[in-house]
N, C-alpha and C positions, 0 to 999 in steps of 0.2 A: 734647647729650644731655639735657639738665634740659630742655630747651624742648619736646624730643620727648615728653619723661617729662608734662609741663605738658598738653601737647595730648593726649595717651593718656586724662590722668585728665578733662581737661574733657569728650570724649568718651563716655567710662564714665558718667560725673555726668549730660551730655544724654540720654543712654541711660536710666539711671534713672528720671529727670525723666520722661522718655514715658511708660516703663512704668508708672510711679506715675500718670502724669495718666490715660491707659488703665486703670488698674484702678479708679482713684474713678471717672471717666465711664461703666465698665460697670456698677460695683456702682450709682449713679446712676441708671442707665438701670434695672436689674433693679429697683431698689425701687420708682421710676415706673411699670414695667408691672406688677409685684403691687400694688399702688397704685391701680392703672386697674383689675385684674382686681376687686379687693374693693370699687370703686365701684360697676362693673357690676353684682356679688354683689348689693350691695343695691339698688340701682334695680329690677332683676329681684325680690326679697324685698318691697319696696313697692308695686309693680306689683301684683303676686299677694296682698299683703292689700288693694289697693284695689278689686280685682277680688272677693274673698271678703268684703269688708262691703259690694260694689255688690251681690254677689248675696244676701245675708242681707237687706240693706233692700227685696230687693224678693221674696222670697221668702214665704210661710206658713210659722211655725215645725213646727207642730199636723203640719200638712197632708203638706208638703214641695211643695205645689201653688206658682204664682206669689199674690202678692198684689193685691189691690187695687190698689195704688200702680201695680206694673209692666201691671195691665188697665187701667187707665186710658190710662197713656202709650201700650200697643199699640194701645187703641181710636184714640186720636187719632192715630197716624201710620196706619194700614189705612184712616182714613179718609180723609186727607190723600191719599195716595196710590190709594185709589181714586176720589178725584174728580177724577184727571187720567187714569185709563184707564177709567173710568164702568164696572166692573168690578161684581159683588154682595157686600155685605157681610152675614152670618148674624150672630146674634150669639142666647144661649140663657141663660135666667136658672134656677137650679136651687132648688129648694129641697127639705129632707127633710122629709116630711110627719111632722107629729105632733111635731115633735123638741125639745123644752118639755115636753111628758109624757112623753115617752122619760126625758130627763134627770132628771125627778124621780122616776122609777116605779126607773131602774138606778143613777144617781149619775152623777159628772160625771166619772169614770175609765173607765168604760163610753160616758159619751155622746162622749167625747174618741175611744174605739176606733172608735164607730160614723162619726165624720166622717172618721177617716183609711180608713177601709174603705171608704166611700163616697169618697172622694177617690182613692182606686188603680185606682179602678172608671174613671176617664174618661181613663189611661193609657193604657187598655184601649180606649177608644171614639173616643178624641180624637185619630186617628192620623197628621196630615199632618203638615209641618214648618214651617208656617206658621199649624198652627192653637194656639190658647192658652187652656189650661184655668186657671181662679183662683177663689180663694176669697173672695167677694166678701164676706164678713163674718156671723158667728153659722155658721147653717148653710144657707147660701145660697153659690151658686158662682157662675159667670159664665164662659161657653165663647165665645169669637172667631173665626169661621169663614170669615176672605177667603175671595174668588173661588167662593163658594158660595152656589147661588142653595136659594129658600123650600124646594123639593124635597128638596133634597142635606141642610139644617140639619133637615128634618123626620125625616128618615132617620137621623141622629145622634141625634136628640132621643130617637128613640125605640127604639133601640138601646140606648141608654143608661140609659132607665128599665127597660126589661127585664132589663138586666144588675145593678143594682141591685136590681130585685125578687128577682131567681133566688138574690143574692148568701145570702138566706135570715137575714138579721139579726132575731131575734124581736125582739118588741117589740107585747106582750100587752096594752098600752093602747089599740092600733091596729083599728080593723074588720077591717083584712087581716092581722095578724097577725103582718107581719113589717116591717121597716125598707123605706119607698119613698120616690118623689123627687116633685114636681110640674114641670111645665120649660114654661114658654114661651118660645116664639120671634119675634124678628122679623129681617124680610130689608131691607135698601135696595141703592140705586145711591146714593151722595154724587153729589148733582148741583154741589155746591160745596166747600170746604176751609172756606169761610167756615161753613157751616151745623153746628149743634152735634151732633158724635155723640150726647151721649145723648139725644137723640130715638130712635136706636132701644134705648137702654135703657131707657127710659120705656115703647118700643110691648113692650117683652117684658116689662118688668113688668105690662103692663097683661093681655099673653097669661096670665101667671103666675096672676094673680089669677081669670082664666076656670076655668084648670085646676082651682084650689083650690075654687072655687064647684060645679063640676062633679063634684066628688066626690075629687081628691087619685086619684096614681098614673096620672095622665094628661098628655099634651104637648097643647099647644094654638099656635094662630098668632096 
């Protein structure tokens, strides 16, 4: 009887013994996967603030346009890659006529409204999903136009300074009388990856400077 009584209770105690080891192994297991869950949590939190200062660093504050920084790197890859399907690359350099005696005639709170006004304007004109408007620095922009030949970039060009003109921004220091753009354009083929895009930044600054000579409120090639 004792011996049976002996084996009952060792029985019960292995019994225990499981269930004890089963509930530290599950509770074990549950803090593991809340554990995994709140690692995920923040690699996804990290992710999403590397993503929001990758986009701030390349962003215009002013603007809300792309910066410089990120037209530079898009020039240099449209071009990379158009030099292996010999494709046309547009590309348009902007500038607001006058905009130095704007800023001293209204102040620099007014000349800040007149660049973002002028910058909403090529949301408006800029419209494929490959093409990239930026704020090349002061009040000068810079428009990116793959797979668009001289024709297609002259047709934006000047879409764009008419929409700007209509946009009706006074600006009484002006002959015209209101807020305009100047924009030269130039077009290539990369015939290499090796050869330096801004050659065609150079050929549209050089258009830019026709426009300006030419009287301002004009596109030029």
């Amino acid at each position: 009887m004792a011996a049976l009584l002996d084996a009952a209770l060792f029985l019960v105690g292995l019994v225990a013994g499981a269930a004890g080891l089963f509930m530290l192994t599950r509770t074990r297991f549950a803090r593991g996967a809340a554990l995994a869950a709140e690692l995920d949590e923040a690699r996804r939190a990290l992710a999403e603030a590397r993503r929001a200062l990758d986009d701030a660093q390349r962003t215009d504050v002013l603007t809300g346009l792309a910066n410089r920084r990120l037209a530079e790197e898009r020039l240099a890859e449209e071009w990379r890659r158009l030099a292996r399907t010999h494709g046309p690359l547009s590309l348009l350099l902007v500038e607001i006529d006058h905009f130095k005696p704007y800023n001293t005639a209204y102040g620099a709170r007014q000349g800040d409204a007149c660049l973002q006004r002028v910058a909403a304007s090529f949301g408006t004109s800029v419209g494929r999903a490959g093409d990239l408007a930026a704020r090349w620095g002061g009040e000068k922009f810079v428009v990116l136009l793959p797979e668009t030949s001289a024709d297609g970039a002259a047709t934006v060009a000047e879409n764009l300074r008419a929409r700007v003109e209509a946009l009706g921004i006074p600006h009484e220091t002006s002959r015209r009388k209101v807020v305009t753009i100047s924009i030269g354009y130039a077009t290539s083929a990369p015939a290499s990856a090796e050869a330096s895009p801004h050659t065609l930044v150079t050929a549209a600054d050089e258009a830019l400077q026709r426009a300006k000579r030419g009287g301002r409120n004009r596109v030029e090639p």
